[in-house]
N, C-alpha and C positions, 0 to 999 in steps of 0.2 A: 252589556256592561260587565267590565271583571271584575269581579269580588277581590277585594281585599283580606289576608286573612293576617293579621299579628301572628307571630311568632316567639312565644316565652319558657328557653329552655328552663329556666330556673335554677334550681344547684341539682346536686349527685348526678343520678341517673338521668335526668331529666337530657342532661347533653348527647347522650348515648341513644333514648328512646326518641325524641320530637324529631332528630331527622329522619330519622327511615317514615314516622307520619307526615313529615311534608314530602319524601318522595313518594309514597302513598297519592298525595292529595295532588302533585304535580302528574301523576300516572294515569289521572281519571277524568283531572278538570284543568282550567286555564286560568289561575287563579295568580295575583300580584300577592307576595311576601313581602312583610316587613319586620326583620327583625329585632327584638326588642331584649330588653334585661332587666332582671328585680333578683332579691333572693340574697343571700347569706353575702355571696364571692362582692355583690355589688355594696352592701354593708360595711362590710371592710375595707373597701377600695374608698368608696365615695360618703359614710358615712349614713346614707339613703338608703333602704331596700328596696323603696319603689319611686325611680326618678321619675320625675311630673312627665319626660318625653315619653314612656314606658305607658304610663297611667293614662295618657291624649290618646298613643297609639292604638291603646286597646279599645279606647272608645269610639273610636274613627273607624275604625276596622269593622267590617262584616263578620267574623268570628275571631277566635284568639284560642290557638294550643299553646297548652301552657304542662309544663313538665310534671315539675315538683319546686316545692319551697320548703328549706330545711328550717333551724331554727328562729329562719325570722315570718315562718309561715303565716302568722296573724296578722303583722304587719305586710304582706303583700296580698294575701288570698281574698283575704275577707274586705279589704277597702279595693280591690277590683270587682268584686261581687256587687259592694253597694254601687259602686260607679257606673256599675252596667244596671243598678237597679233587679238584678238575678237572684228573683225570690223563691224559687225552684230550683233544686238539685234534683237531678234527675238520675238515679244507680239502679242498670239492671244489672241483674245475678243471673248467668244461666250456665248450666254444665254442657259441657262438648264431648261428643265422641272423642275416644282419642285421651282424654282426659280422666285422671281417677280422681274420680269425686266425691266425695261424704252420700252427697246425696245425686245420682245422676239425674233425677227428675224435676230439681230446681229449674226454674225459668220466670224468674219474676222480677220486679219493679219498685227499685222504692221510691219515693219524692218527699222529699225531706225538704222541710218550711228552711230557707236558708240565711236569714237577716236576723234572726232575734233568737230567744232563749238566751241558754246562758253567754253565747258565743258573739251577745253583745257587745262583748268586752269592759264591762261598765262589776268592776272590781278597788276592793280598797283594802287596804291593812288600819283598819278602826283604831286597833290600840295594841303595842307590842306582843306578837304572839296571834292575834286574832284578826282572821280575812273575811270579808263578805263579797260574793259574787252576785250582783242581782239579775232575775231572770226575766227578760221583758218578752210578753209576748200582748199582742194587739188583733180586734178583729180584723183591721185593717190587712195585714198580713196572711192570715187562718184564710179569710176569706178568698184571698187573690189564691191561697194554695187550693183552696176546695174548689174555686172554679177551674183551677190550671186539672184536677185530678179528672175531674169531671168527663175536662174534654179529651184529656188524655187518655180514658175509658174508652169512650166512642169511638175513639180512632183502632185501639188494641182488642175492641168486640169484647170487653169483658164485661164480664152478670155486676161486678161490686167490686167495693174496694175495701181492706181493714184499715181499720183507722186508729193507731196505736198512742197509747198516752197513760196518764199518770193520776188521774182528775181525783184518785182515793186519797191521798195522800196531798198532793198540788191542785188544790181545790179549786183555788182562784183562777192560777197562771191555763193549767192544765185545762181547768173546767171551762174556760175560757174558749181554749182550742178548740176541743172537744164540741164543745154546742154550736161552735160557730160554725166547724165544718160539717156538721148534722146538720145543720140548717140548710146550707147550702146546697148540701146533697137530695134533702129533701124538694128542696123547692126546682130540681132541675131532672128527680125524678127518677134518682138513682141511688142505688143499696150501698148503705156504709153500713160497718161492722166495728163497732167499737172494740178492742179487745187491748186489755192492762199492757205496756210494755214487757214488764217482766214475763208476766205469763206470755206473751207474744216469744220472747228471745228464745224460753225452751219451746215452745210448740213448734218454732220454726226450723229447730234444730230437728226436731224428732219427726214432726207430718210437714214436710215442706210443701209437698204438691198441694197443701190445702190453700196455697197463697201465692195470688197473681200480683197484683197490685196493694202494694201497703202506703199510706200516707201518714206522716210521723213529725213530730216536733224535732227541730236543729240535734240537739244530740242524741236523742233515741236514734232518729235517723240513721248519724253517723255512725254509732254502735250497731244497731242493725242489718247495714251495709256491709260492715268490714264480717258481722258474723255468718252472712251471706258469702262475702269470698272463703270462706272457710269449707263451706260445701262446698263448690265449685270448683277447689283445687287452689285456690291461693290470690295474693292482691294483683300477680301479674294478669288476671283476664278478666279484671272489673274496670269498667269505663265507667264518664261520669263527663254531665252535662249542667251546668251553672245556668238556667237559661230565665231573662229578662225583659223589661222592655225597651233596655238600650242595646240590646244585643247576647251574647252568649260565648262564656270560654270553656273548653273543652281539654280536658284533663285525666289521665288514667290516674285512678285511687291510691294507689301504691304508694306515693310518697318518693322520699329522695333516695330510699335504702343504700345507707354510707356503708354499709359491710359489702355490699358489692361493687358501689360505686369507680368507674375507672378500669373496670375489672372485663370490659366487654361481653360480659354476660346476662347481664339484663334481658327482661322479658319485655319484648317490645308490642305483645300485641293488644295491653290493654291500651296504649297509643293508638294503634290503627282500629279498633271496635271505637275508640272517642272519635276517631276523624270520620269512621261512619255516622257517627251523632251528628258528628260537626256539618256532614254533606247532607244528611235529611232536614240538619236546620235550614239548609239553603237551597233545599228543595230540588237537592240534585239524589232522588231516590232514586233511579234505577245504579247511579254508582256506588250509591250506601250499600244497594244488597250487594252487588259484586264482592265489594269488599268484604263486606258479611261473608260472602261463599268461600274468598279466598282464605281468607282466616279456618274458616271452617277446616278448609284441605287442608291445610297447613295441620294443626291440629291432630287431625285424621293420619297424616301419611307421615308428618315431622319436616324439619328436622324442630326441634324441640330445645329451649335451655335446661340449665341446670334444675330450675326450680321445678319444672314438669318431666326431670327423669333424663333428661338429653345431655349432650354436653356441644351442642351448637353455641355459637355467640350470638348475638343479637342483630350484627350485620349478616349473617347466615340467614336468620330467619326474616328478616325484614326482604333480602335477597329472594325468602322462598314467595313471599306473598306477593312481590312486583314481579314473577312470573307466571304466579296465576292471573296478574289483570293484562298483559302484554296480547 
């Protein structure tokens, strides 16, 4: 049977990076595309950022690469996440040869709870001047992410995981998470490590090699992630995994970046590291690594964008990596 996979450039860069990851995915596998739209360009036109054929298709579909989404990002990311039921973000960080990095010995994992906190979107203006954001967080959720880390340990051969959060301060919400995923870890026999967000953000900066896998509430997470691309050279080599039990869309972290946008220079490979996500979700691992390797060489030898020192375009480099899988 051929896998289906949606297709959602979104806005900016997203038009420039998602092709060179479908001819990636067309170079490995034998997979049916459907192309699909959401995103700022489609706001404007149609009034909609995410038309209900868009919203079917990605649910229909066996995976879904999705770009970026510029200002109308809430309205298309986050109500694709619940649709797919994708209560897992999944952001590794890791440095490359080839690459100058803060820290070259990063290579770790975040999973970042992805449905609640504040990112509920569940916000109001009370009274002239004054907004309340409220933070929901549920065992319901804590728990599906503590079994998701659990297994995800086992699979990566790792001793433990940290467990970041805020419980000194966010007593309830925090404490919440916190106990539930101690529990869970407990009872399946495996080492969590509590440690404060903040304190987490600089240690991670300073002793990175002491962190394999971290498991973090929706915006720590996403904070944590992006301080993560910072080691490692920048948002163009961070991928990211949405993953669910309706299915999974796949996305490089980067965003729509409008200062480049149109410019042909974009860094296309945290695109192609997502579509190696996207191919071990469908349990096509021996092409995950390939592509793993070719990134690697690429990396290693170049050619390289602007943002890693190069002055290749993005169809250059997308060029270099469908020669290492030929």
């Amino acid at each position: 049977m051929t896998e289906t996979i949606a297709v959602l450039p979104g806005d900016g860069i997203g038009h420039e990076v998602v092709p060179v990851g479908v001819d990636v995915l067309a170079a490995v596998g034998d997979f049916d595309f459907v192309d699909v739209v959401a995103g700022d360009a489609v706001a404007d036109r149609t009034g909609d950022p995410l038309p209900d054929a868009t919203r079917q298709a990605v649910l229909h579909a066996d995976a879904t690469l999705f770009g970026a989404a510029g200002e109308t990002a809430a309205d298309v990311v986050i109500p694709l996440r619940r649709a797919l039921d994708a209560f897992v973000n999944v952001r590794p960080a890791r440095a490359y040869p080839g690459v100058d990095a803060l820290q070259p010995e990063t290579d770790l994992v975040i999973l970042r709870e992805n449905t609640e906190g504040v990112y509920a979107g569940i916000e109001s203006e009370i009274t002239d001047g004054v907004a309340t954001c409220t933070r929901v967080v549920t065992e319901r959720a804590s728990r599906r992410l503590a079994e998701f880390a659990c297994d995800y340990l086992a699979d990566r051969e790792a001793p433990s995981f940290t467990l970041a959060h805020k419980s000194n301060v966010m007593r309830v919400t925090d404490g919440l998470f916190r106990d539930t995923v101690l529990e869970v870890a407990e009872d399946r026999g495996v080492t969590a490590e509590p440690e404060l967000m903040d304190a987490l953000a600089m240690n991670l900066a300073m002793t990175t090699d002491s962190y394999d896998v971290v498991v973090a509430p929706n915006l720590a997470g996403d904070v944590l992630s992006d301080l993560a691309a910072g080691l490692v050279g920048g948002l163009g080599l961070l991928p990211s995994a949405n993953v669910g039990a309706e299915g999974g869309l796949f996305e490089p972290v980067h965003g729509t970046a409008p200062d480049i946008a149109g410019e042909g220079v974009a860094n296309p490979l945290a695109t192609v590291l997502s579509v190696a996500m996207l191919l071990e979700f469908l349990d096509y691992n021996d092409a995950a690594a390939d592509v793993r390797a070719a990134v690697e060489d690429v990396l290693v030898t170049g050619p390289h964008t602007p943002d890693l020192g190069g002055e290749a375009s993005t169809e250059d480099v997308g060029a270099a990596v469908l020669s290492r899988l030929s």
